[in-house]
N, C-alpha and C positions, 0 to 999 in steps of 0.2 A: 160740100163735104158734109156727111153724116155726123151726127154727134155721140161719137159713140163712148168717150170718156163720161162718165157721169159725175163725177167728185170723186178729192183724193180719200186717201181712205187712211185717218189719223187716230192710229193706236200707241199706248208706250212700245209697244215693240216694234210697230212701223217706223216711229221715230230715231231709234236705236239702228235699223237697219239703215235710214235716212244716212247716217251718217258716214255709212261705211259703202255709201252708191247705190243704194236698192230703194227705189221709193215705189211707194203702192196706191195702184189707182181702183177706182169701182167705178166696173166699166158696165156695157148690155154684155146677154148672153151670147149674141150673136155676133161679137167681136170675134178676130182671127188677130192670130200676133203679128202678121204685116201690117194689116191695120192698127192697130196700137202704132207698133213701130214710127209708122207715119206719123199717128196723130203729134205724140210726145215729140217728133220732133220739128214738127209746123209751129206748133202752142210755143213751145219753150225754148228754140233753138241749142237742143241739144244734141249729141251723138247717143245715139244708143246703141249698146254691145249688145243685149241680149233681152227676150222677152217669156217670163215664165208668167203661166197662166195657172188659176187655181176656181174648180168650180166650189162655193159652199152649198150646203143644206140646205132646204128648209128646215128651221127649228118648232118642234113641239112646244111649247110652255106650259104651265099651270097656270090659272088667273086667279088668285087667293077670294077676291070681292064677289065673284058670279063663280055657281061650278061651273067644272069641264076645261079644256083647253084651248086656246087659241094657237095659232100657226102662222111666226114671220116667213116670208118670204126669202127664196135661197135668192146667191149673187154669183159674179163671175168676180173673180180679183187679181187685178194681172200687177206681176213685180217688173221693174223696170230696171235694168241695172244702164249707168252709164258711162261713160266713159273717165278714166280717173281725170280728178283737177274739176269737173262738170256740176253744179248743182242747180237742183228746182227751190227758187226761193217761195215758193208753198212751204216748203217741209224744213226751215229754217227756226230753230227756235230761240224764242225773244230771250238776249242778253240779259244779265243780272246788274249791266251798268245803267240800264233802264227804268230796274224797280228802284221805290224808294225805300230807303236806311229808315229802320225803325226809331232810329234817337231824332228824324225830321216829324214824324207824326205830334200832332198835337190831340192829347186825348183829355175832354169832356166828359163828365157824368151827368145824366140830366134825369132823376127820379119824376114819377108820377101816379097819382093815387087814382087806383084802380074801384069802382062800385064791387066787383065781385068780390076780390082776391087783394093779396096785399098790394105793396106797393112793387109799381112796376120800373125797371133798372134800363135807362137806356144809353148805350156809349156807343158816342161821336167820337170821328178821327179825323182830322183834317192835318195838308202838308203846311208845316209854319212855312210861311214867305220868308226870304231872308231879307232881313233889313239892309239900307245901304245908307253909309254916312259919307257923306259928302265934307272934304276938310275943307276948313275954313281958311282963308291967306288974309 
């Protein structure tokens, strides 16, 4: 089987769509949305409803360091909608009950004297370990 997915393609607003069934792949140009179809549903065992395809540009830039411009490469970008209930845990984003609470950080100041310039300011954060007391009988 050809590889014709090349990575998802993770923007805030692909994320937002992520959530309502449309997730977005970058794929070759020479993809067909049967083939999609297929792929996303080998890879991920999911159902797939529908496949819109989207070609982009090449973009112009400016390069501010060297004159003149240079020129990204365009892409194909296909949206995949699935079926409801169905998700790509790619496009899952990491719970808040994961991060840590800023009253756990332990924060450090650690100055140091610089030859040039003054002094220089540097802060450490580390998570405090909780302590565990063990009762006595």
């Amino acid at each position: 089987m050809k590889i014709l997915i090349e990575k998802p393609y993770i923007t805030e607003k692909s994320m937002q769509l992520a959530g309502t069934g449309l997730y977005t792949f970058k794929v070759l140009q020479t993809a067909t949305k049967e083939e999609i179809k297929k792929i996303v549903h080998s890879k991920f065992n999911v159902d797939v409803v529908s496949v819109r395809t989207i070609s982009m540009k090449p973009l112009s830039k400016m390069q501010r360091s060297r004159k003149g411009y240079f020129t990204r490469s365009g892409f194909k970008k296909a949206l995949v909608q699935l079926k409801k209930g169905q998700k790509i845990a790619l496009f899952e984003a990491v719970s808040t009950k994961d991060s840590v609470d800023p009253s756990e950080l332990e924060t450090t100041v650690k100055e140091k004297k610089s030859l040039l310039k003054g002094t220089k300011v540097k802060i450490e954060r580390n998570i405090k370990k909780p302590t565990v007391k063990k009762e006595q009988e």
